[in-house]
C-alpha positions, 0 to 999 in steps of 0.5 A: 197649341203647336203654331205652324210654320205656314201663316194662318195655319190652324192650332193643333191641340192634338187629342184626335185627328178628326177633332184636330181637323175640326179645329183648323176652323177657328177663332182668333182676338174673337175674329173667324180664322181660316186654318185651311185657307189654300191647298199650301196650308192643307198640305202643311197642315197633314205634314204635322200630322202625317205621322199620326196620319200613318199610325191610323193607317194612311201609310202615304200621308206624308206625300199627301199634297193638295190642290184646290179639289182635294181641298174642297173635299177637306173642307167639306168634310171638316163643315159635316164633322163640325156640323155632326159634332155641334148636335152632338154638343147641343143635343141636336139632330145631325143632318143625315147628308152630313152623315152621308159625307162621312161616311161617303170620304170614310170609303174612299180607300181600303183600309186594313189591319196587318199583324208583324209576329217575329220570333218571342216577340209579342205580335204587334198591329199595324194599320194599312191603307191603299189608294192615292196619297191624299184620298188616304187622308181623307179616307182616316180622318173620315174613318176617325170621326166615325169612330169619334161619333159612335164610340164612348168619345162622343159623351165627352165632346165639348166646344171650349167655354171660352167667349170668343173659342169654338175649338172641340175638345173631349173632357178628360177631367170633370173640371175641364171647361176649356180647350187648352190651358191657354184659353183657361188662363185667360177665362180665369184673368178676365174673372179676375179683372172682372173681380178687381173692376167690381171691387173698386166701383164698390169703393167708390160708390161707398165713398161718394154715399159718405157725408163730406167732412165739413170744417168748424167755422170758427168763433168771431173775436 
């Protein structure tokens, strides 16, 4: 997880953009946190993911900067993709307003694909979109989790095993459980404990189940 330079920024695990944005909501010692909690913190959190931001094809991410509007609107995007995501994890029903946010931010700004062919080169494809700075952001991190939701990721959405995380990941590994490998070293240490706690009740148990050695009285004179 990469720790931002703004206090009670979010972690970023760094997989998609829509899961990433899912993730800003989320837990610490076991405590809800709040990875979006002001417009400085939205905007720090698009600054280290503007250059992915552009990749997709918000080319303005990095002069995106929000204000309390453009943060509501990233925070209810955040709860439908969250809420879309837990039934697909669950095998629940996604709430059709939900989609409809989605695909209502997923709008917002044009968004096309341009191809650069100099000379022998090979071609290459770039993204593109238009539009004000902040609703790019929106527009490609909608866009992303459509493309999450109806493609071949969505089979391999998980939430974190570990008690306490709710982060999202995509299982890349048939013995993944966890979101980062921080969280499985403390799943496997608590096991650990765990172990350790049962064995030495174990022991004592046994030992206080064993008659007391008792000592020869001794031979009167």
């Amino acid at each position: 997880m990469v720790v931002s330079d703004v206090e009670g920024s979010a972690p970023v695990i760094g997989e998609r953009l829509s899961l990433d944005l899912m993730n800003t909501s989320y837990s610490t010692r076991g405590k809800p946190a709040e990875g979006l909690g002001s417009p400085e913190q939205a905007t720090s959190w698009v600054q280290r993911i503007a250059g992915r931001l552009a990749d997709a094809g918000a080319t303005s991410a990095s002069e995106a900067r929000f204000g309390e509007a453009g943060l509501d609107d990233l925070l209810a995007l955040r709860t439908a993709m969250r809420s879309l995501a837990d039934a697909v994890v669950s095998g629940g029903t996604p709430g059709a307003h939900d989609v409809e946010r989605i695909n209502r931010a997923a709008a917002l700004t044009p968004r096309w694909s341009s191809m650069a062919w100099n000379g022998d080169a090979r071609p290459a494809m770039t993204k593109q979109s238009a539009g004000a700075p902040a609703d790019q952001v929106l527009s490609t991190l909608a866009g992303d989790a459509v493309d999450l939701f109806t493609g071949a990721d969505a089979a391999r959405l998980r939430m974190c095993e570990r008690p306490g995380c709710d982060l999202f990941f995509l299982k890349d590994h048939p013995r993944r459980e966890w979101c980062t490998p921080a969280c499985g070293a403390r799943v496997r240490a608590a096991r650990s404990y765990q172990k350790r706690v049962q064995r030495a009740r174990s022991a004592s148990a046994i030992g206080a189940s064993q008659p007391s050695p008792t000592t020869p009285e001794r031979r009167r004179r």
